[in-house]
N, C-alpha and C positions, 0 to 999 in steps of 0.2 A: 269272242266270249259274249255271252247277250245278257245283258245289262238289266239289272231286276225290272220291274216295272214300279214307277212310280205309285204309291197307293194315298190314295186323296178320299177322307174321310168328311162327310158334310152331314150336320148336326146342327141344330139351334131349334129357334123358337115354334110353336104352333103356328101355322098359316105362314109362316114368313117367306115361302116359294122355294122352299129348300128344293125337291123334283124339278122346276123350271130351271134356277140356279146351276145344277147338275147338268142338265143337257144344254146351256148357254154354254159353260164351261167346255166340255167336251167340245162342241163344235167348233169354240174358238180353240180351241189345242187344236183340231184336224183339219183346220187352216192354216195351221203353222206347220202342216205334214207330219203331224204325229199321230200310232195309230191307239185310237183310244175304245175302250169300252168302260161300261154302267154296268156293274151290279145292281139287280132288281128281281123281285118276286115273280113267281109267273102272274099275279094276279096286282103287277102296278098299273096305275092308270097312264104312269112315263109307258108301258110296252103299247101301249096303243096309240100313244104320239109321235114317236119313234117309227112303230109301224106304216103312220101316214104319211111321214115322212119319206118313208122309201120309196112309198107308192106315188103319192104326188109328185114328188121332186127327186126324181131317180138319178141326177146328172150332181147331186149334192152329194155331203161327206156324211156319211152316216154313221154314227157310234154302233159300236157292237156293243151286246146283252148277252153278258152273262147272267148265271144261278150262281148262288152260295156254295153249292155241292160242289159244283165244277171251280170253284175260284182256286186251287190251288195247282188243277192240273192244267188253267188257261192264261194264268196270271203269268207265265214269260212269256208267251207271243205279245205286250203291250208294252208300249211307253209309258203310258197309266190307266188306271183304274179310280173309276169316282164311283165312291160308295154312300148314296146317300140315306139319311137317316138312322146310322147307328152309333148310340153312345157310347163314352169312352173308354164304360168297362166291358163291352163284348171285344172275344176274342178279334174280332178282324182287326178292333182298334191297334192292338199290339204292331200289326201287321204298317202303321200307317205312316208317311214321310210327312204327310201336311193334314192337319186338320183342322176345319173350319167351321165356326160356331157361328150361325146368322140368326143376327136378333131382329124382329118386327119392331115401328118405333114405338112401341109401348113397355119394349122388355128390356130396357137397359139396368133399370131401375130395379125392376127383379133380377138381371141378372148379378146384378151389382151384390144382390144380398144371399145371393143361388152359393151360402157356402160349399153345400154339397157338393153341386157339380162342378163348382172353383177347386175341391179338395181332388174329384174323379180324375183333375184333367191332370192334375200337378202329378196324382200318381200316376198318370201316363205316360208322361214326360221322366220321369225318374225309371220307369220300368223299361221304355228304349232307350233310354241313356246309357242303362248300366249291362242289356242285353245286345244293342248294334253298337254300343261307344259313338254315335251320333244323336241330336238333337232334335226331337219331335217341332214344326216346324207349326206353331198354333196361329190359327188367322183370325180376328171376329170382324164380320162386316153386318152393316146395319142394311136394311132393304125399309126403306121407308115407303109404309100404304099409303100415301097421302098424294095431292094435287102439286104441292110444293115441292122444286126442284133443290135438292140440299146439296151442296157443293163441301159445304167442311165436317168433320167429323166430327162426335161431340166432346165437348169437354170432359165432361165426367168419366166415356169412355178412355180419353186418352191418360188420364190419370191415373185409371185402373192396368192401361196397358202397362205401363212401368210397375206396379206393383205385382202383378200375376205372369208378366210374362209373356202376352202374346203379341202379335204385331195385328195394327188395323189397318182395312185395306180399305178405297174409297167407297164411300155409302153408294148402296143400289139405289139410287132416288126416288124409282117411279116404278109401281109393278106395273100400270099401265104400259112401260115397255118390250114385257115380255108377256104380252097378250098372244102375238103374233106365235111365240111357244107353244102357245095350246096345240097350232095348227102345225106343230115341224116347223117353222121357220124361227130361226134367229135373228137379233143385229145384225150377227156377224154376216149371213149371208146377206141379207140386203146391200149388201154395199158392191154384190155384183150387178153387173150390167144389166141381165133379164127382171133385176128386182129393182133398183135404183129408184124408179118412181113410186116405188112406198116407202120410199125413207122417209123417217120421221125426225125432228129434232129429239124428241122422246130416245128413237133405236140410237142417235147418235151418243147422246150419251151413257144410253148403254155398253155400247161398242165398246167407247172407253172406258169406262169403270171395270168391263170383266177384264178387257185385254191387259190392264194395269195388273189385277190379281194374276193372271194366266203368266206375265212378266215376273 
Protein backbone atom coordinates (compact mmCIF):
# COMPACT_ATOMS: atom_id res chain seq x y z
CA UNK A 1 0.00 0.00 0.00
CA UNK A 2 1.98 3.41 -0.82
CA UNK A 3 1.91 5.66 1.91
CA UNK A 4 0.47 9.27 1.33
CA UNK A 5 3.28 11.57 0.83
CA UNK A 6 4.16 13.64 3.37
CA UNK A 7 3.01 17.46 2.57
CA UNK A 8 5.27 20.34 4.19
CA UNK A 9 4.02 23.73 3.87
CA UNK A 10 6.62 26.84 4.30
CA UNK A 11 5.31 30.27 4.87
CA UNK A 12 6.56 33.31 6.94
CA UNK A 13 8.15 36.32 6.69
CA UNK A 14 9.28 38.69 3.63
CA UNK A 15 13.03 38.02 2.59
CA UNK A 16 13.35 35.46 5.41
CA UNK A 17 14.93 32.73 2.71
CA UNK A 18 11.73 30.87 2.73
CA UNK A 19 12.86 29.35 -1.40
CA UNK A 20 16.50 28.53 0.03
CA UNK A 21 15.02 26.99 3.18
CA UNK A 22 12.80 24.60 0.89
CA UNK A 23 15.67 23.28 -1.18
CA UNK A 24 18.03 22.94 2.15
CA UNK A 25 15.17 20.92 3.43
CA UNK A 26 14.57 18.74 0.61
CA UNK A 27 18.08 17.84 0.16
CA UNK A 28 18.59 17.07 3.53
CA UNK A 29 15.45 14.58 3.43
CA UNK A 30 17.32 12.99 0.07
CA UNK A 31 20.27 12.23 2.12
CA UNK A 32 18.18 10.34 4.40
CA UNK A 33 16.96 8.36 1.10
CA UNK A 34 13.70 9.82 0.76
CA UNK A 35 12.31 10.85 -2.56
CA UNK A 36 11.33 14.39 -2.31
CA UNK A 37 9.87 16.98 -4.65
CA UNK A 38 9.16 21.16 -4.51
CA UNK A 39 6.07 22.59 -5.77
CA UNK A 40 6.93 25.67 -7.79
CA UNK A 41 5.77 28.10 -10.46
CA UNK A 42 7.12 27.66 -13.82
CA UNK A 43 8.48 31.04 -13.46
CA UNK A 44 10.38 30.50 -9.68
CA UNK A 45 13.72 31.68 -9.42
CA UNK A 46 14.24 28.05 -7.05
CA UNK A 47 13.64 26.33 -11.06
CA UNK A 48 16.84 27.70 -12.13
CA UNK A 49 18.79 26.65 -8.99
CA UNK A 50 17.66 23.50 -9.07
CA UNK A 51 18.30 23.53 -12.76
CA UNK A 52 22.09 24.25 -12.06
CA UNK A 53 22.20 21.98 -9.93
CA UNK A 54 21.61 19.03 -12.05
CA UNK A 55 23.90 20.30 -14.43
CA UNK A 56 26.90 21.21 -12.37
CA UNK A 57 26.55 18.51 -9.93
CA UNK A 58 24.89 15.56 -11.71
CA UNK A 59 26.39 12.82 -9.13
CA UNK A 60 24.08 14.75 -6.22
CA UNK A 61 20.31 14.10 -5.04
CA UNK A 62 18.21 16.35 -6.88
CA UNK A 63 14.58 17.25 -5.85
CA UNK A 64 11.92 16.87 -8.32
CA UNK A 65 9.64 20.05 -9.50
CA UNK A 66 6.55 19.79 -9.74
CA UNK A 67 3.39 22.41 -10.94
CA UNK A 68 0.21 23.06 -8.94
CA UNK A 69 -1.93 21.33 -11.76
CA UNK A 70 -0.08 18.28 -11.59
CA UNK A 71 0.15 18.22 -7.52
CA UNK A 72 -2.59 15.88 -7.14
CA UNK A 73 -1.90 13.44 -9.85
CA UNK A 74 2.10 13.31 -8.62
CA UNK A 75 1.69 13.67 -5.14
CA UNK A 76 1.88 9.58 -4.40
CA UNK A 77 4.96 8.74 -6.16
CA UNK A 78 6.76 11.05 -2.93
CA UNK A 79 7.66 10.68 0.65
CA UNK A 80 7.19 14.55 0.59
CA UNK A 81 6.33 17.39 -0.84
CA UNK A 82 7.64 21.02 0.23
CA UNK A 83 5.45 23.73 -0.86
CA UNK A 84 6.91 26.82 -0.34
CA UNK A 85 5.18 30.06 0.02
CA UNK A 86 1.56 29.49 0.50
CA UNK A 87 -0.77 30.73 3.21
CA UNK A 88 -2.78 28.93 5.50
CA UNK A 89 -6.01 29.63 3.91
CA UNK A 90 -5.22 28.22 0.25
CA UNK A 91 -6.53 25.12 -0.52
CA UNK A 92 -3.13 23.04 -0.64
CA UNK A 93 -2.84 24.15 3.05
CA UNK A 94 -5.75 21.80 3.98
CA UNK A 95 -3.70 19.31 2.26
CA UNK A 96 -0.58 19.68 4.82
CA UNK A 97 1.11 17.36 7.75
CA UNK A 98 3.61 20.10 8.88
CA UNK A 99 3.75 23.62 8.45
CA UNK A 100 6.20 25.98 8.93
CA UNK A 101 6.18 29.83 9.55
CA UNK A 102 9.97 31.34 9.33
CA UNK A 103 10.33 34.67 10.73
CA UNK A 104 13.34 37.18 9.82
CA UNK A 105 14.85 38.68 13.17
CA UNK A 106 12.80 41.59 12.90
CA UNK A 107 9.37 39.75 12.78
CA UNK A 108 8.81 38.23 15.92
CA UNK A 109 7.31 41.19 17.27
CA UNK A 110 4.86 41.54 14.43
CA UNK A 111 4.32 38.25 14.42
CA UNK A 112 3.56 38.25 17.89
CA UNK A 113 0.58 40.88 17.22
CA UNK A 114 -0.08 39.12 13.31
CA UNK A 115 -3.82 38.25 15.12
CA UNK A 116 -4.84 37.42 11.86
CA UNK A 117 -2.61 34.97 10.73
CA UNK A 118 -2.51 33.62 14.54
CA UNK A 119 -6.51 33.25 13.87
CA UNK A 120 -5.71 31.65 9.93
CA UNK A 121 -3.51 29.04 11.40
CA UNK A 122 -5.55 27.99 14.43
CA UNK A 123 -8.37 27.60 11.86
CA UNK A 124 -6.20 25.24 10.12
CA UNK A 125 -5.46 23.32 12.64
CA UNK A 126 -9.11 22.76 13.59
CA UNK A 127 -10.20 22.18 9.85
CA UNK A 128 -7.52 18.89 9.80
CA UNK A 129 -8.25 17.88 12.97
CA UNK A 130 -11.81 17.34 12.51
CA UNK A 131 -11.33 16.24 8.47
CA UNK A 132 -7.98 13.54 9.00
CA UNK A 133 -8.77 13.13 13.13
CA UNK A 134 -5.02 13.99 13.17
CA UNK A 135 -3.03 17.16 14.16
CA UNK A 136 -1.50 19.78 11.87
CA UNK A 137 2.03 19.53 13.05
CA UNK A 138 3.07 23.86 13.16
CA UNK A 139 6.83 24.72 13.17
CA UNK A 140 8.14 28.51 13.63
CA UNK A 141 11.76 28.97 13.17
CA UNK A 142 13.61 32.17 13.09
CA UNK A 143 16.35 32.62 10.31
CA UNK A 144 18.43 35.44 11.60
CA UNK A 145 20.04 38.09 8.82
CA UNK A 146 22.68 39.06 11.01
CA UNK A 147 26.70 38.44 11.50
CA UNK A 148 25.82 36.88 15.06
CA UNK A 149 25.71 33.32 15.65
CA UNK A 150 22.38 32.63 17.84
CA UNK A 151 22.29 29.42 19.46
CA UNK A 152 18.96 29.96 21.81
CA UNK A 153 15.61 30.74 20.84
CA UNK A 154 13.96 33.78 21.94
CA UNK A 155 12.10 34.19 24.84
CA UNK A 156 9.31 35.93 23.75
CA UNK A 157 8.88 33.36 21.01
CA UNK A 158 8.87 30.55 23.41
CA UNK A 159 6.25 32.00 25.39
CA UNK A 160 4.02 32.46 22.54
CA UNK A 161 4.71 28.81 21.52
CA UNK A 162 2.72 27.51 24.70
CA UNK A 163 -0.02 29.77 24.02
CA UNK A 164 -0.77 29.25 20.25
CA UNK A 165 0.33 25.95 19.80
CA UNK A 166 3.21 25.58 17.71
CA UNK A 167 6.64 23.89 18.23
CA UNK A 168 10.17 26.01 17.67
CA UNK A 169 12.64 24.60 15.88
CA UNK A 170 16.36 25.74 16.26
CA UNK A 171 17.05 29.37 14.85
CA UNK A 172 18.74 29.52 11.22
CA UNK A 173 21.54 31.78 12.53
CA UNK A 174 23.38 32.93 9.53
CA UNK A 175 21.76 33.36 6.00
CA UNK A 176 25.34 33.71 4.99
CA UNK A 177 25.14 29.88 5.16
CA UNK A 178 23.00 29.31 2.57
CA UNK A 179 24.68 31.40 0.09
CA UNK A 180 26.34 28.33 -1.36
CA UNK A 181 22.18 27.61 -2.16
CA UNK A 182 22.15 30.16 -4.75
CA UNK A 183 24.60 27.87 -6.57
CA UNK A 184 22.77 24.13 -5.97
CA UNK A 185 24.84 23.24 -3.31
CA UNK A 186 23.86 22.79 0.30
CA UNK A 187 25.44 22.06 3.85
CA UNK A 188 24.15 19.05 3.52
CA UNK A 189 26.22 18.18 0.55
CA UNK A 190 29.37 19.55 1.63
CA UNK A 191 30.14 17.20 4.03
CA UNK A 192 30.91 14.92 1.14
CA UNK A 193 34.36 14.18 0.37
CA UNK A 194 34.61 16.12 -3.30
CA UNK A 195 33.25 19.11 -1.13
CA UNK A 196 34.87 18.83 2.23
CA UNK A 197 37.27 21.62 1.69
CA UNK A 198 34.52 24.27 1.65
CA UNK A 199 33.26 23.49 4.58
CA UNK A 200 32.63 26.24 6.52
CA UNK A 201 31.91 26.61 10.47
CA UNK A 202 28.90 28.86 8.99
CA UNK A 203 27.50 25.25 6.71
CA UNK A 204 28.22 23.42 9.90
CA UNK A 205 25.89 24.81 11.73
CA UNK A 206 23.67 24.81 9.30
CA UNK A 207 23.82 21.25 8.77
CA UNK A 208 22.67 20.98 12.18
CA UNK A 209 19.90 23.31 12.55
CA UNK A 210 17.98 21.84 9.33
CA UNK A 211 18.93 18.22 10.14
CA UNK A 212 17.38 18.83 13.88
CA UNK A 213 13.97 20.21 11.97
CA UNK A 214 14.29 17.25 9.16
CA UNK A 215 14.34 14.94 12.66
Amino acid sequence: MQIPAHIIIVDGSPSSGKKLFCLELAITLMHNNQNIAILLDSDSPLQQTIHLRKNSYPELPTPAVIEKKDFEASKSGYDAIIIPCISPTDELAQTANTFITILNSKSVSTFKNNKTYINKMWELKKQIASQRKTSLNWVVIENHLKDKLIDTKSKELQNLSKMYGFRIAPPINKRLSYQNTLKGISSQDKTLDFLKKTLTYEDICAKREITKLAE
